[in-house]
Backbone and ligand atoms as CSV (ligand in chain L), in Angstrom:
chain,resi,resn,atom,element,x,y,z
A,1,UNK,N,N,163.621,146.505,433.565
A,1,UNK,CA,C,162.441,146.153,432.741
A,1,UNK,C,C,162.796,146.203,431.259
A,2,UNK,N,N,163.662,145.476,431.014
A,2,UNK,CA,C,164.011,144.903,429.641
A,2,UNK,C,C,163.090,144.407,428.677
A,3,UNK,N,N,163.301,142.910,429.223
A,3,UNK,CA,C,162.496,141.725,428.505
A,3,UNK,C,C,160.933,142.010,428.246
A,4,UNK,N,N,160.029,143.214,428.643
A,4,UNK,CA,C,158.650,143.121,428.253
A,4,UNK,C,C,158.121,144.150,427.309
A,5,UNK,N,N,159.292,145.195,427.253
A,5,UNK,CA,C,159.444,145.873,425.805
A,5,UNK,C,C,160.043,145.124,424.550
A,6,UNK,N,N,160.712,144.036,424.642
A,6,UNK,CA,C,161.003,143.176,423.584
A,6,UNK,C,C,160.198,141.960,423.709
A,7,UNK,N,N,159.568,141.870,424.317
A,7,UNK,CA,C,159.004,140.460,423.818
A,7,UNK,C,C,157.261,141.404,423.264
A,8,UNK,N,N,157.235,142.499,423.782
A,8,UNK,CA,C,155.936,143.455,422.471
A,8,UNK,C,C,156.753,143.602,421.200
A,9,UNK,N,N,157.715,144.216,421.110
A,9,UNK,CA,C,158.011,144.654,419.766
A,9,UNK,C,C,158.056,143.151,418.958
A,10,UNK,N,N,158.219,142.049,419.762
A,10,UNK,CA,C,158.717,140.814,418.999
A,10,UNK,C,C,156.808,140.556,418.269
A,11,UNK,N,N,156.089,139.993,419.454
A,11,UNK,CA,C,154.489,140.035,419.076
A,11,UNK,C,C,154.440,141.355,418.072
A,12,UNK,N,N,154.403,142.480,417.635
A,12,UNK,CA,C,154.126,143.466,417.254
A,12,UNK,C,C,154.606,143.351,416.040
A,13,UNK,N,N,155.802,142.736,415.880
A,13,UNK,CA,C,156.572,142.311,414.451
A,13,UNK,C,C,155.631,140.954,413.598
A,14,UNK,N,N,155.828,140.161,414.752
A,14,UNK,CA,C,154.609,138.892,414.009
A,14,UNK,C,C,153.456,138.917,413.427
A,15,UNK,N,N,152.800,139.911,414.181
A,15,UNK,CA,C,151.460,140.298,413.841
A,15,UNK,C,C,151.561,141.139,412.232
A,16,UNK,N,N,152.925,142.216,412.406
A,16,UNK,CA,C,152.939,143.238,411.310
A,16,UNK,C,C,153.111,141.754,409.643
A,17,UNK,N,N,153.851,141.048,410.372
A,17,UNK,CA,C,154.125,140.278,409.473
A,17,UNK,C,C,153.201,139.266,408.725
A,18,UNK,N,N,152.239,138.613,409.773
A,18,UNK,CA,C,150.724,138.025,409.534
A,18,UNK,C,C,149.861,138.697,408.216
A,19,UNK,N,N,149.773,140.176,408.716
A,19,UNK,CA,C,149.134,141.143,408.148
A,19,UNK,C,C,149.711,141.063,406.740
A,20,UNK,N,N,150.980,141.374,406.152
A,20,UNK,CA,C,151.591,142.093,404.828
A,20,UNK,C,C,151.606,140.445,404.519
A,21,UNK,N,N,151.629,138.883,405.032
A,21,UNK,CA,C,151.041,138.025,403.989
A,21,UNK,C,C,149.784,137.532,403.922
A,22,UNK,N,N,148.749,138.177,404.814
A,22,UNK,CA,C,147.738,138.001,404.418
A,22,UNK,C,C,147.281,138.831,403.102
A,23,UNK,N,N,147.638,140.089,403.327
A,23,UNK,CA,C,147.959,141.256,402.224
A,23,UNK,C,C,147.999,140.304,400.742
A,24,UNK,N,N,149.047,139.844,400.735
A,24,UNK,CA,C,150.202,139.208,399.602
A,24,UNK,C,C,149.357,137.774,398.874
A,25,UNK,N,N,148.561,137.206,399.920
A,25,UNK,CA,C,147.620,136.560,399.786
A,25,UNK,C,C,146.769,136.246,398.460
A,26,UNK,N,N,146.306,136.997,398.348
A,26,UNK,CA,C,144.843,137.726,397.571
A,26,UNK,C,C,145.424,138.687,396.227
A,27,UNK,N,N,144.967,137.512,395.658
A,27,UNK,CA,C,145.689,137.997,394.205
A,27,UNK,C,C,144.775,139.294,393.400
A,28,UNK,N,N,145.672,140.176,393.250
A,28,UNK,CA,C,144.819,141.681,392.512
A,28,UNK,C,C,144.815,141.760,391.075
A,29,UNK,N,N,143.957,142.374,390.413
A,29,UNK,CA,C,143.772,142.663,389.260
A,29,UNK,C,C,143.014,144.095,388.625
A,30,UNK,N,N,143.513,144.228,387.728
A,30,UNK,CA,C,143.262,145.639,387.315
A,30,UNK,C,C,142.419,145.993,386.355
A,31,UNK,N,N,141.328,146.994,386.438
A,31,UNK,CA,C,140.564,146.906,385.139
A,31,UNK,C,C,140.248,148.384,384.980
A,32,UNK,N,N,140.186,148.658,383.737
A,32,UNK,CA,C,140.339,150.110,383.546
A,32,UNK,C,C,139.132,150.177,382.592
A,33,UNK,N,N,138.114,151.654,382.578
A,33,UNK,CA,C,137.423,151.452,381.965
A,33,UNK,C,C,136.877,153.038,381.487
A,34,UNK,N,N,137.188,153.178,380.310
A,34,UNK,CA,C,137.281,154.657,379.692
A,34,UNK,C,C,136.489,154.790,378.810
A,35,UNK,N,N,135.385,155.451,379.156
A,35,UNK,CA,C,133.866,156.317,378.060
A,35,UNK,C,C,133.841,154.704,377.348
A,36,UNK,N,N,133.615,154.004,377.662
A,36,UNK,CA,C,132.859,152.553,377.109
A,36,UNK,C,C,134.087,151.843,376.430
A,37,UNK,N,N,134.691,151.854,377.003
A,37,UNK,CA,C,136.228,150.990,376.442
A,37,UNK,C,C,136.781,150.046,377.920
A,38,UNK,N,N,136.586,149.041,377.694
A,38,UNK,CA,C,137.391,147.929,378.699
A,38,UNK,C,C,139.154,147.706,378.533
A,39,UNK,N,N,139.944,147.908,380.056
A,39,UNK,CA,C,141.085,147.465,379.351
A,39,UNK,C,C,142.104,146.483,380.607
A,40,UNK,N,N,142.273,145.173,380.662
A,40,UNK,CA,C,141.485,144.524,379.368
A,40,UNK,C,C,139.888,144.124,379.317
A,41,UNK,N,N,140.343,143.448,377.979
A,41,UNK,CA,C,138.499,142.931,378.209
A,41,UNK,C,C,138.974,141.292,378.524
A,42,UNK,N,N,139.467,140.425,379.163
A,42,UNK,CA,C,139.871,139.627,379.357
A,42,UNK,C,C,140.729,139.478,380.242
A,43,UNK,N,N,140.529,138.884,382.043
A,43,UNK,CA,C,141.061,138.813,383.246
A,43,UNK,C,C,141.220,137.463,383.292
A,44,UNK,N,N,142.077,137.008,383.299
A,44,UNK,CA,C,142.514,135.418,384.107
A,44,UNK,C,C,143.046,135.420,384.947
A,45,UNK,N,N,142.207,134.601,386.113
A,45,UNK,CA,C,142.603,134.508,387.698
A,45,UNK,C,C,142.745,133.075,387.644
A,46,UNK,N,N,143.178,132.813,388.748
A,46,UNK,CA,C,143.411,131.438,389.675
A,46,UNK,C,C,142.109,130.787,389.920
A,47,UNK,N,N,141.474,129.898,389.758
A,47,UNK,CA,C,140.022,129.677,389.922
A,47,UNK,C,C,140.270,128.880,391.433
A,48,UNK,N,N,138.898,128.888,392.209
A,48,UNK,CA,C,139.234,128.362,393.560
A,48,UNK,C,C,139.714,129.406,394.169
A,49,UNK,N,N,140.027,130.195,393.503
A,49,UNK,CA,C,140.806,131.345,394.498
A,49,UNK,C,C,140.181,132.505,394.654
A,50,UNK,N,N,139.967,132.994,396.232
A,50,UNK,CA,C,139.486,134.794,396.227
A,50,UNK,C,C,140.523,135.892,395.420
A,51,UNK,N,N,139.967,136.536,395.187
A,51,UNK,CA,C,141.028,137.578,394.092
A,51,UNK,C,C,140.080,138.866,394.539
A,52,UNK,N,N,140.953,139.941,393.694
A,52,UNK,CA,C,140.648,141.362,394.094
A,52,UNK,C,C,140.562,141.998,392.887
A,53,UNK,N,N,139.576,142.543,392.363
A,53,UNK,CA,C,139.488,143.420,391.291
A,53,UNK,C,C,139.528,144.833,391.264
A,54,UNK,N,N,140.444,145.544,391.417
A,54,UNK,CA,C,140.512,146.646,391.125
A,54,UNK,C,C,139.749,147.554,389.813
A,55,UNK,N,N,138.825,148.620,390.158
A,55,UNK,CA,C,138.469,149.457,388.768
A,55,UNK,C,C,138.683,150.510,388.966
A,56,UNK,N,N,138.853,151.099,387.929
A,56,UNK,CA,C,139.765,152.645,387.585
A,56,UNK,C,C,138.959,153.366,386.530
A,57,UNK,N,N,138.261,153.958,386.990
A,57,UNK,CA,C,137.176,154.607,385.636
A,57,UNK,C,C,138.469,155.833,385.342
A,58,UNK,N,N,138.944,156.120,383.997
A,58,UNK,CA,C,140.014,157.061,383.863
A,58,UNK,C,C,139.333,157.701,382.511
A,59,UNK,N,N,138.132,157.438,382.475
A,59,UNK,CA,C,137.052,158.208,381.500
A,59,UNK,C,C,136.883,159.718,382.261
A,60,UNK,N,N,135.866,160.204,381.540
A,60,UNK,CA,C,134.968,161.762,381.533
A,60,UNK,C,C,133.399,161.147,381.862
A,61,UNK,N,N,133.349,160.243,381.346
A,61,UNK,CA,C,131.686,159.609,382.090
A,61,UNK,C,C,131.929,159.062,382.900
A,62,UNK,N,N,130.788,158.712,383.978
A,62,UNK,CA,C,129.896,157.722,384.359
A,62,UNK,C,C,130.071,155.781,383.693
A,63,UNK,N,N,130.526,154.981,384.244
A,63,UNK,CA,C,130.654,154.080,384.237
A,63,UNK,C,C,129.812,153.002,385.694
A,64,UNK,N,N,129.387,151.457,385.077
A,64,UNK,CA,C,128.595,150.778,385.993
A,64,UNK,C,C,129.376,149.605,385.334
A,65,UNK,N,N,130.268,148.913,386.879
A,65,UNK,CA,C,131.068,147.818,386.344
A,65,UNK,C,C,129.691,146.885,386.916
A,66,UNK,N,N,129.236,145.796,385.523
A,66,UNK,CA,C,128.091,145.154,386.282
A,66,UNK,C,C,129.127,143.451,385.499
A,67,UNK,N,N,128.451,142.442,386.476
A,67,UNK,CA,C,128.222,141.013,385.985
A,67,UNK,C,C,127.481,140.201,386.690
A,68,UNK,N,N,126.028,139.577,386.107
A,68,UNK,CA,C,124.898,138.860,386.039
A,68,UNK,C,C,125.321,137.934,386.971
A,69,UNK,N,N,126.468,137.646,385.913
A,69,UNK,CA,C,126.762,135.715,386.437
A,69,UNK,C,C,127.422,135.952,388.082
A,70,UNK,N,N,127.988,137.152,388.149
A,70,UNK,CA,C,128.761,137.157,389.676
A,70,UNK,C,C,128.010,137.799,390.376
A,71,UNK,N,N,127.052,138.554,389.962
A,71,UNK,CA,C,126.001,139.239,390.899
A,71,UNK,C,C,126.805,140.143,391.740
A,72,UNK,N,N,127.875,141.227,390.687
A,72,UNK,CA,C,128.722,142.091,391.075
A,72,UNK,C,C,127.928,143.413,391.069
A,73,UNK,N,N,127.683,144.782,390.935
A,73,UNK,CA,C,127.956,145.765,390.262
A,73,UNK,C,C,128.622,146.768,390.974
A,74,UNK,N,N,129.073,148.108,390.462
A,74,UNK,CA,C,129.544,148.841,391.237
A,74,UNK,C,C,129.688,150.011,389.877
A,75,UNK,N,N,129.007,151.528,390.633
A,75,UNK,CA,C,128.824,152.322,389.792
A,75,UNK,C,C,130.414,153.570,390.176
A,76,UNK,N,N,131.020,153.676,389.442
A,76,UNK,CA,C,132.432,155.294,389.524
A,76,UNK,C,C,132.202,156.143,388.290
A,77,UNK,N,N,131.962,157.329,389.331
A,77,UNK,CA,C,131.884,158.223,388.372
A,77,UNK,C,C,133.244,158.846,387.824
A,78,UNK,N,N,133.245,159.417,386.607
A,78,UNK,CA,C,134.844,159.710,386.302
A,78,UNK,C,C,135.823,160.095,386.782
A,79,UNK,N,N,137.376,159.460,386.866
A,79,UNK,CA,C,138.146,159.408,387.613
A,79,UNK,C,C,137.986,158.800,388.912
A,80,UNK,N,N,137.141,158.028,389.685
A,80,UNK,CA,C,136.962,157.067,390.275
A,80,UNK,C,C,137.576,155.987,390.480
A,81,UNK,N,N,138.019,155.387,391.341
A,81,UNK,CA,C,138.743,153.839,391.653
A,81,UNK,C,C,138.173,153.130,392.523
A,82,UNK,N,N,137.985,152.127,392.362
A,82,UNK,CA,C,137.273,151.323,393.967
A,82,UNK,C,C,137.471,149.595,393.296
A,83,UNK,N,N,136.810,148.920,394.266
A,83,UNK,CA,C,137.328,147.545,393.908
A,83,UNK,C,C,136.388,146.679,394.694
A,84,UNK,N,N,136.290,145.358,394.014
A,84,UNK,CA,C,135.864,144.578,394.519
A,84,UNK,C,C,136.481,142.966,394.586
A,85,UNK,N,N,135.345,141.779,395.869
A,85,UNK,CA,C,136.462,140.942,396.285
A,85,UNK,C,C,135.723,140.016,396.250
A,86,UNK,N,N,136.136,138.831,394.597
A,86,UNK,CA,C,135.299,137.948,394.330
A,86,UNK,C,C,135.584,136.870,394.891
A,87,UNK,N,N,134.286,136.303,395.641
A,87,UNK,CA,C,134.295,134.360,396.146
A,87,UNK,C,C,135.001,133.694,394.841
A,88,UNK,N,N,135.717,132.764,395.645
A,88,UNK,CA,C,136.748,131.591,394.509
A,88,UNK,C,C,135.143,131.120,393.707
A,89,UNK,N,N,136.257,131.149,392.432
A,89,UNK,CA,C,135.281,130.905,391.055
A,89,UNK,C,C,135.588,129.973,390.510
A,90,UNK,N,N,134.676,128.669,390.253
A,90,UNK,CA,C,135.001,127.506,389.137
A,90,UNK,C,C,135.361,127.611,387.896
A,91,UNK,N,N,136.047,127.132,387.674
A,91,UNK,CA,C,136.885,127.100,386.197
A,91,UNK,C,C,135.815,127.619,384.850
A,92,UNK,N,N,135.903,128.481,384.590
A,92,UNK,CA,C,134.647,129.158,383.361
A,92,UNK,C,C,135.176,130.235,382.944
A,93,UNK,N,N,134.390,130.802,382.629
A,93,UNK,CA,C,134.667,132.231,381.589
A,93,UNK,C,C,133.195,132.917,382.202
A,94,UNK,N,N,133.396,134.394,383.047
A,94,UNK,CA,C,132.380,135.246,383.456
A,94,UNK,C,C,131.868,136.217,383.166
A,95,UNK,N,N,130.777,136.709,382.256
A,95,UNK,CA,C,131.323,138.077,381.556
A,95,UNK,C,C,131.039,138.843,382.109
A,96,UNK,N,N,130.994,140.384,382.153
A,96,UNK,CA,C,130.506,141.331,382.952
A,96,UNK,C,C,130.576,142.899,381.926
A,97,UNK,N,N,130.144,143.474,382.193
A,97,UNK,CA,C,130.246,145.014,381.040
A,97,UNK,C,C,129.950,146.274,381.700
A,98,UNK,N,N,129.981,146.945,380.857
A,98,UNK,CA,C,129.185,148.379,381.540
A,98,UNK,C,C,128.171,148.362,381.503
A,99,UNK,N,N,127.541,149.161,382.330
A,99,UNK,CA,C,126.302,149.016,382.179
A,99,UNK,C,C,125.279,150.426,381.521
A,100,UNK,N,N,126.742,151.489,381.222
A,100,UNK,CA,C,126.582,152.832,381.112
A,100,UNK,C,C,126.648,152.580,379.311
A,101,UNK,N,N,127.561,151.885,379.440
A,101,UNK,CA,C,127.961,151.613,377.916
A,101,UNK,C,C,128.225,150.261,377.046
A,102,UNK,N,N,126.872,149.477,377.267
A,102,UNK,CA,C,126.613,148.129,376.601
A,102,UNK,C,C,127.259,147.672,375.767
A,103,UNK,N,N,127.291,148.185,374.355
A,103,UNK,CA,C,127.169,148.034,373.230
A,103,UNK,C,C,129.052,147.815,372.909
A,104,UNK,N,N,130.049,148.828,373.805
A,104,UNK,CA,C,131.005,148.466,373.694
A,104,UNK,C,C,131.887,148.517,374.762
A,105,UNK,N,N,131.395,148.308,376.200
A,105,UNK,CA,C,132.278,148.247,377.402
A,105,UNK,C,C,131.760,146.449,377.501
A,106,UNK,N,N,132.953,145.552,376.686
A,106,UNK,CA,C,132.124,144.084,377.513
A,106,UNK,C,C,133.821,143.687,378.015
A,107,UNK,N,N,133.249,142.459,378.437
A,107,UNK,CA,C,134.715,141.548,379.144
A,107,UNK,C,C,134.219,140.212,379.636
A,108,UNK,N,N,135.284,139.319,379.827
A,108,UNK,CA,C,135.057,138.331,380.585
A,108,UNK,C,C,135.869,138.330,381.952
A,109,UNK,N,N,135.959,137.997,382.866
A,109,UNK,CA,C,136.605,136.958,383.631
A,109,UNK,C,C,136.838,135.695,383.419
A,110,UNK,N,N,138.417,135.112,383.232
A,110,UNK,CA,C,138.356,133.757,383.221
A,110,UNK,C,C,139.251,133.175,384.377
A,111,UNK,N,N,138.583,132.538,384.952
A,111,UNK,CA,C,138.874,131.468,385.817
A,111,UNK,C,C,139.645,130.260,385.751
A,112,UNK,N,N,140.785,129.961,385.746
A,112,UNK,CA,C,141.445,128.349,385.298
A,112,UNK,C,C,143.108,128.228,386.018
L,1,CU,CU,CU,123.479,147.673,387.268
């Protein structure tokens, strides 16, 4: 009984392999956001394309990653990470901010 332990590990490899480019897929991005400071304040993605936004609150507050136009939000409290996974976006500019800290947590997303 050879051949039916290698022809799993063979399926088992394909599949592992499916997986790490579906992974590879889905383009990530990083956004960091400290006591009302964006960094950056300016993301350019692939438009048409799903993408992955990573946020990293590496503040002492309370942060609310919000945007209107994407009908995103997502609240981390300090030292927090989490992420979100935006539908392909038409070629524009999206803005989005804090919502903890208006006045100087802003940004766009651009799409192109
Ligand atoms: Cu909100």
């Amino acid at each position: 009984m050879q051949i039916r332990p290698r022809l799993l590990s063979t399926a088992t490899a394909l599949l592992l392999a499916a997986g790490a480019a579906h992974a590879q897929a889905l383009p990530t991005f990083r956004l960091e956001m400290n006591n009302g400071i964006f960094n950056p304040t300016e993301i350019v993605v692939p438009a048409n394309t799903r993408f992955k936004l990573e946020l990293h609150n590496t503040g002492t507050q309370a942060e609310e990653f919000e945007s209107l136009e994407l009908k995103k939000e997502k609240v981390l409290a300090p030292g927090a990470s989490s992420f979100q996974v935006f539908a392909p976006l038409k070629p524009g500019r999206y803005r989005f901010f804090g919502e903890f800290h208006p006045d100087t947590a802003q940004g766009h997303i651009v799409a192109r």
